[in-house]
N, C-alpha and C positions, 0 to 999 in steps of 0.2 A: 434423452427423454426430457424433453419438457413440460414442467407442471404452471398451469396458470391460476389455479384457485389453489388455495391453502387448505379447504378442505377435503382436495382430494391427495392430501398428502400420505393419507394411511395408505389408501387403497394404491393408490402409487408403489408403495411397496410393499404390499402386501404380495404382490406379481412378482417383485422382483425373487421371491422365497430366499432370503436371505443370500443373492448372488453377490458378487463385490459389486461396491458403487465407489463414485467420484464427484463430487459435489462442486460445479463451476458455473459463476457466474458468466464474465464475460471473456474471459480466461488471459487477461492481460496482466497479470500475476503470477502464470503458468505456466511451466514448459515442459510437454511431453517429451519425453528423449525418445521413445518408442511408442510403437501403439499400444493402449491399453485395454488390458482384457477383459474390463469390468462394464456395468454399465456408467456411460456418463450423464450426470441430471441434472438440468437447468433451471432452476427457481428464475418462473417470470410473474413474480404476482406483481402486479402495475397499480398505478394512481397517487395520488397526494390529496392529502385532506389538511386542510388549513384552520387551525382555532386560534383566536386570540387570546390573552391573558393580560391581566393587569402590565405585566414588565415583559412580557416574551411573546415571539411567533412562533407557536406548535405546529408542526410539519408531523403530520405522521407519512409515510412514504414507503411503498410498493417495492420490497428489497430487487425487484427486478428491474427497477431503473435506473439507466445512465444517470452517472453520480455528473461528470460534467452538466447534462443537461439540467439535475436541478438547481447546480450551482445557476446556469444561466434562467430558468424560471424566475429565484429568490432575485436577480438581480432586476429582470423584467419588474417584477412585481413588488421593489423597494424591500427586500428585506437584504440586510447586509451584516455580514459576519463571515460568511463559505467562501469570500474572494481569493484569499491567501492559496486557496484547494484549489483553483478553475484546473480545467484539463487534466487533471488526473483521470487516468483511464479507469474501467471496471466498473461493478454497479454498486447502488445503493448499500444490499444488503452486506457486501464485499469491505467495505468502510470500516465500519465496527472491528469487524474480526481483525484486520490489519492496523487497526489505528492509523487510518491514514492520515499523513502532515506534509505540510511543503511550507515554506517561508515564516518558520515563527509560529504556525497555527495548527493544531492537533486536533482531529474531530472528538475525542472525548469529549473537549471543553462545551460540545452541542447537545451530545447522547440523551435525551430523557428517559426512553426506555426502548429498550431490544426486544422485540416477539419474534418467538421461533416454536417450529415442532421437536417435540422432544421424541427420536426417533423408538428407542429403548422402554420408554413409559407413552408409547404414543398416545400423547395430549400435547396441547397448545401452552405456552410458559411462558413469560415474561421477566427480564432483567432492568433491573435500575441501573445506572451510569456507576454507582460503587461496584454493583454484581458481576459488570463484565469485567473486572478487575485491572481497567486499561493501563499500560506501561510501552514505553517506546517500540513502536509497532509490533503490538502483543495486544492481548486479551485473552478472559479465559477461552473464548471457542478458539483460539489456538494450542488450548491446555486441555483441561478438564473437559470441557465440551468437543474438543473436535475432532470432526467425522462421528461424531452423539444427535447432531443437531441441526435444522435448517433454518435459516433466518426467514421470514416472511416478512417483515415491518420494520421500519427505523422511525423512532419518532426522537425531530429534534427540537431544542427548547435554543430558540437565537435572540438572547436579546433586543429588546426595543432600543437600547440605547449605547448605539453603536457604537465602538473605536477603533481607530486603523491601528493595523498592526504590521508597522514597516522599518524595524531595525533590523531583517535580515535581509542580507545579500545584498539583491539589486535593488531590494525596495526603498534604500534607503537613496538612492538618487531620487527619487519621488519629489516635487515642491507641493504637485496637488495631492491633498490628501483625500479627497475623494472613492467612494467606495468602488464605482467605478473603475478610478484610474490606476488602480492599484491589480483590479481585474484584469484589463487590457497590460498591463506592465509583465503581471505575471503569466498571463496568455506569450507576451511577447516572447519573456525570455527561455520559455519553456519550449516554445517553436525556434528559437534559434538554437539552441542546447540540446534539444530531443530528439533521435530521428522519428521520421514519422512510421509508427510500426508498418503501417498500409502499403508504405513504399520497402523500406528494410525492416526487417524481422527481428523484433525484438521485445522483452517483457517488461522496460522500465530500468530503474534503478535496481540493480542485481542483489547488491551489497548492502546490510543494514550501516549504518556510521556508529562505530565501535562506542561505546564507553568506557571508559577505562579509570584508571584510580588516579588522584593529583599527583600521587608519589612515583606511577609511571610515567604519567605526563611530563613532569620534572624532567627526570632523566633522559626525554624523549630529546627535549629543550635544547639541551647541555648541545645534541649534536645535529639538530634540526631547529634554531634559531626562532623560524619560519614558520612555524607548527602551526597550524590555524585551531579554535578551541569554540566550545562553546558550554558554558557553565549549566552541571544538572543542579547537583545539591553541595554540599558544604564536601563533599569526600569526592565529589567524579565528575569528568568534562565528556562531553564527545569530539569527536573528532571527525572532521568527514573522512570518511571513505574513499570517495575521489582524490583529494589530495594524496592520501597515501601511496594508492594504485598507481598515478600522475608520476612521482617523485622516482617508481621503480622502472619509470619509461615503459608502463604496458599500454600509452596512447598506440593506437594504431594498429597492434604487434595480432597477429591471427595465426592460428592451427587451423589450417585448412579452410573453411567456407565461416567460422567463428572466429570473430575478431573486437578487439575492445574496439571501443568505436573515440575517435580523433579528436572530437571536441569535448567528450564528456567520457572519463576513465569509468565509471562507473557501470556505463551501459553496455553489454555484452551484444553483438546483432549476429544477425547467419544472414551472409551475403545469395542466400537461396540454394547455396550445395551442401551446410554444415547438417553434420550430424550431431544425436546428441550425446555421442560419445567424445565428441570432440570439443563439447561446450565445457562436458566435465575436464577434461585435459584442461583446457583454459583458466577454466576456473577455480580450479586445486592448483594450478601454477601458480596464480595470482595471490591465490589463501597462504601458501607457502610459502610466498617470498615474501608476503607483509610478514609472516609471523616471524619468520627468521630476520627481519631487519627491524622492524619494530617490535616484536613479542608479543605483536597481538593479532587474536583469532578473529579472521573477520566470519560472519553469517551471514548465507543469503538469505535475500531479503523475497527471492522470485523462490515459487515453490515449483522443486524438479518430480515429475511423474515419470514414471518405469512400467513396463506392463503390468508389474503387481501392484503396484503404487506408491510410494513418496520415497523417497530414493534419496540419503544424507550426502553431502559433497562433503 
């Protein structure tokens, strides 16, 4: 069921009399292992509204839109800060909830405020960028709010005065610092590294990149030299995920039509015969053997649906 106006979110379920629902955007975040027995509903409220400000460009924006395409509007139309994100799949509204990041850059740091229906007190509600309580791809409509809530509006606050943000990964072979160049670079490596879901089947980045304490990291050190790291706070690093996956040789390795995929450990694909019983096999092999060799619990990062609904690996 698709809703296009936000006002017709009561009456939307008002029909449903309280049946189950499942709340997706563009579902590139999502894997059904089964069919689902509930209804599924699509928030498509659309548009972008543009204000200025003394120091900022206010976007407010339509949680039904391609997050890619506004990355590529803001860059059409000289606003620059969302390059770091290009191609991340899913929409608008989808962002927030996830905290979505790729090379250095976190959409909190844009958030100005979140509208959503408050399903439970149906009325219309509003969060500030402290309210959605954002933490490495978390917020609270992944807590407190969710499946409570439907996002209708993202309004972001991107500074007028820009700065590149390119000491990770590949962006730091960069010489042009260009907001631009940094787009197309991250475009690049993302299409060399990603398969294309359109062609192979797949949700993204499976796996969240653990966090752990310094005093495990340490230890980690002693027998992995190698360990690649990335500083949170004064007590915890991350660690990618890939790497770890990588090191246990799950490149390539497939239970049936599910298989990590060869260039990037991270990515789970169904070569078009897997099931999702099979993804789970894969994927609790994979949880299991980092925990047993590192002693830490990896999290997916893709949300698994079941016919009754969200289903723990």
């Amino acid at each position: 069921m698709s809703i296009e106006v936000a006002e017709d979110l009561q009456a939307q379920f008002n029909e449903l009399n309280n049946a189950a629902f499942y709340i997706l955007g563009e579902g590139s975040n999502t894997v059904f292992l089964e069919d689902y027995q509930g209804t599924v509903i699509k928030p498509a409220f659309m548009g972008i509204d543009l204000e200025y400000t003394e120091t900022h460009y206010r976007l407010k924006v339509g949680a039904g839109e391609n997050w890619h395409q506004l990355v590529l509007w803001c860059m059409q139309h000289q606003i620059y800060g969302l390059e770091n994100l290009a191609l991340i799949p899913g929409t608008v509204g989808a962002a927030p909830i996830q905290n979505i990041g790729a090379y250095g850059v976190e959409i909190e740091q844009f958030i100005y405020q979140v509208d959503y229906y408050d399903l439970s007190e149906q009325s219309h509600k509003s969060l500030d960028s402290q309210g959605c309580e954002f933490a490495y791809r978390d917020s609270v409509f992944k807590k407190r709010l969710a499946d409570k809530v439907v996002i209708t509006s993202v309004t972001f606050a991107v500074p007028k005065n820009w700065q590149a943000v390119v000491h990770y990964g590949e962006l730091k072979e960069l010489f042009e610092l260009s907001a631009i160049d940094i787009f197309n670079k991250v475009v690049e490596v993302r299409q060399s590294k990603l398969p294309d879901p359109a062609k192979i089947g797949n949700a993204g980045s499976f796996f969240k990149n653990p966090i752990v304490s310094k005093d495990l990291f340490g230890k980690l050190q002693q027998t992995w030299p190698s360990i690649p790291s990335y500083p949170v706070d004064t007590d915890k690093v991350k660690i990618p995920a890939a790497w770890l996956i990588d090191q246990l040789g799950f490149k390539g390795k497939k239970i049936g039509g599910i298989g990590c995929h060869p260039k990037q450990a991270l990515v789970l694909t169904n070569d078009g015969s897997g099931t999702g019983e099979q993804l789970l096999q894969l994927a609790r092999t994979i949880k299991s053997a980092v925990l047993s060799e590192f002693s830490i619990v990896l999290e997916n990062e893709v949300r698994l649906i079941g016919k009754n609904g969200p289903v723990i690996l």
